[in-house]
C-alpha positions in Angstrom: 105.6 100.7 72.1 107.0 100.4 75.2 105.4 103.1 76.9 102.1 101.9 76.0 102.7 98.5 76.6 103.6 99.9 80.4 100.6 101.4 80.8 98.5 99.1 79.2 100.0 96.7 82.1 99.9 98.9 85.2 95.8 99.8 84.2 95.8 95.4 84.4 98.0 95.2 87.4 95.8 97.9 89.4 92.4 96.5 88.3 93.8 93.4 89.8 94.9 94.5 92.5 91.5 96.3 93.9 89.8 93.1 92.6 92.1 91.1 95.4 91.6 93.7 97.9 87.9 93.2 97.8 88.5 89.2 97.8 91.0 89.5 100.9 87.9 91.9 102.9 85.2 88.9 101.6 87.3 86.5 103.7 88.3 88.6 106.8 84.0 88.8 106.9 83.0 85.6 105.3 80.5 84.3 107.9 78.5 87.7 107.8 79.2 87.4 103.7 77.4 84.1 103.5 74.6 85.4 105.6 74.0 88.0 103.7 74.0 86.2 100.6 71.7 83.9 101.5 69.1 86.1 102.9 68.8 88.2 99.7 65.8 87.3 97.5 68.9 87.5 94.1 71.4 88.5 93.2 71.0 92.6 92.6 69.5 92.5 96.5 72.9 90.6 98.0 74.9 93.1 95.7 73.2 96.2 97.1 73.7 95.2 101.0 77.1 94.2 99.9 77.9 98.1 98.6 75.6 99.3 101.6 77.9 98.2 104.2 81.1 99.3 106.1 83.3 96.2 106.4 86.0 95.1 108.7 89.6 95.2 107.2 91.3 93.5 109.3 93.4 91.3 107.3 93.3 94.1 104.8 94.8 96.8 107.7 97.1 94.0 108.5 98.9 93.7 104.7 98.6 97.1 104.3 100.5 98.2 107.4 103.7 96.3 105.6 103.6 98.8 103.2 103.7 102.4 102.2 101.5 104.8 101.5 102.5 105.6 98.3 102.4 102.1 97.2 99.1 101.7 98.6 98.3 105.1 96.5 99.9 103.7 93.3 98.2 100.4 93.2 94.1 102.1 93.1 92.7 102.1 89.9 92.2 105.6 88.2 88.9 105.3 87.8 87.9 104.6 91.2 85.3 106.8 93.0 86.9 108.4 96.1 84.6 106.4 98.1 85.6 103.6 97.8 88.4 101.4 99.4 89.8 101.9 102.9 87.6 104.7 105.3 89.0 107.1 107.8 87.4 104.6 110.4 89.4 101.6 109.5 86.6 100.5 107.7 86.6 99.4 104.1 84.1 100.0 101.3 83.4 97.8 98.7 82.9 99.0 94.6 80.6 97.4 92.8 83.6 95.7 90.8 84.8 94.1 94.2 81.4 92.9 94.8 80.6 91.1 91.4 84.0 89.2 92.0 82.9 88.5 95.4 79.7 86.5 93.9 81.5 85.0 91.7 84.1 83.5 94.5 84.3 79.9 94.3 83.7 78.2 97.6 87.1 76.1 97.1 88.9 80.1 97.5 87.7 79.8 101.0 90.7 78.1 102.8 93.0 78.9 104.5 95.7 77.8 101.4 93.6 80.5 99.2 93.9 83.3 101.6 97.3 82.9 101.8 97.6 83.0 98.0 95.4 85.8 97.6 97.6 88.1 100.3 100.6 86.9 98.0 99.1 87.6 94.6 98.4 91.1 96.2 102.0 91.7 97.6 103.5 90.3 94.3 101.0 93.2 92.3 102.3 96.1 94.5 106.1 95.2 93.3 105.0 95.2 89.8 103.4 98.1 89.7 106.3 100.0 91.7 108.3 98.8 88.5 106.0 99.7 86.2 105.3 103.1 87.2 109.4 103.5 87.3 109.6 102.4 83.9 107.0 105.5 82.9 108.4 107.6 85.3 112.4 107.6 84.7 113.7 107.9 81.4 116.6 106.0 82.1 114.6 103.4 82.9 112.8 103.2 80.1 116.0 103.4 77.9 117.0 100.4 79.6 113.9 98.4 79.1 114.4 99.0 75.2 118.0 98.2 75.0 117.7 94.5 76.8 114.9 93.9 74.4 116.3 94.8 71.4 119.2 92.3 72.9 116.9 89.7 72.8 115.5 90.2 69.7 119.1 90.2 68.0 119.8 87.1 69.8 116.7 85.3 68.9 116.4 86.7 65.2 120.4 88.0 64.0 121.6 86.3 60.9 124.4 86.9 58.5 123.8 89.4 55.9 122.7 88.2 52.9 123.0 90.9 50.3 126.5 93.0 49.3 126.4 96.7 48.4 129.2 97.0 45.9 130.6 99.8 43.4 128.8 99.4 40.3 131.7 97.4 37.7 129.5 98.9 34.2 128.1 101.9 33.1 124.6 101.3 33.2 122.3 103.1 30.2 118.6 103.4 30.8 117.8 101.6 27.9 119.1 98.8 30.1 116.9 98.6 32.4 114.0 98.6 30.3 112.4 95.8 29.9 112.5 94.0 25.9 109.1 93.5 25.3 106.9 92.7 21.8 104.4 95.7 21.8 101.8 97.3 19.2 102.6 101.0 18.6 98.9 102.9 17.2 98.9 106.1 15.4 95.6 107.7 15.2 94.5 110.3 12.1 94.9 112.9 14.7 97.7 112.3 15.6 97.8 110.7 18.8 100.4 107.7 20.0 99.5 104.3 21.7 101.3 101.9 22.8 99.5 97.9 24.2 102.1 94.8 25.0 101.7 92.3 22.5 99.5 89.4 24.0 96.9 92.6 25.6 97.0 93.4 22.2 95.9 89.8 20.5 93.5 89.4 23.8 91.2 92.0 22.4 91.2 90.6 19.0 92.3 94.1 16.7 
């Protein structure tokens, strides 16, 4: 349960993460964004420019400078075509994901506060999926993810024990444990045996 529940939340956190990625290129080339946007006749033209173009990266370059390459490497979705993301060039190429999220920005994201919560949101994603990808990766790990919630579940559930296991005092017949019923026994000419409770019996009116 674990396990899954591991991956489950690293596919969310890297989906997430390429989603904010996209948002933080939007604003380091809002202006040419906008223009874009507004010179396309609807929505499927400003989508197709948007995937047709090379964009600056700076503020993506920037953040991604602070850290490594095999975080960078961890955070991309699985299912991301190889081109897509950050180019040889410095350049950055949008998916069609990042796009849709980029027409569906919200003009309030646009300061300066948003940026700077976006950038943190992404930083904050790259440490959870470096824990996440240790908790598949190390067994130890793992182990010790189980243990602390199995702690908390004894904590939060634990009560005394309600029942006693004890030596039986009698000897116990099976007749005993049969249960004393009224019941019509039928014999049939050929010599068969059947047995109905009582009140089925009386229900069927024999």
């Amino acid at each position: 349960v674990v396990t899954r529940r591991t991956i489950f939340d690293l596919r969310q956190a890297r989906d997430r993460a390429h989603i904010l990625e996209g948002l933080a290129v939007a604003l380091a080339n809002i202006d040419e964004i906008i223009t874009l946007i507004k010179s396309a006749k609807n929505p499927g033209e400003a989508k197709e420019k948007l995937l047709s173009q090379d964009w600056q990266a700076s503020t993506v370059n920037a953040l991604l400078k602070t850290i490594s390459d095999e975080d960078i490497s961890n955070s991309r979705p699985l299912t991301l075509g190889q081109g897509y993301g950050l180019l040889p060039n410095g350049k950055y190429k949008l998916s069609p994901v990042q796009v849709q999220a980029i027409l569906d920005l919200r003009l309030h994201r646009l300061t300066a506060l948003e940026q700077d919560k976006i950038v943190q949101e992404y930083k904050e994603l790259l440490i959870k999926i470096k824990d996440l990808l240790e908790i598949l990766n190390n067994k130890q790990r793992l182990l010790a993810v189980i243990e602390t919630e199995l702690d908390e579940i004894r904590n939060e559930f634990a009560d005394a024990r309600r029942t006693e296991i004890q030596d039986a005092q009698d000897d116990i017949e099976v007749e005993d444990l049969i249960e004393q019923e009224d019941v019509v026994v039928t014999l049939s000419h050929k010599g068969y045996v059947k047995y109905q409770q009582l009140a089925v019996y009386q229900t069927q009116k024999r």
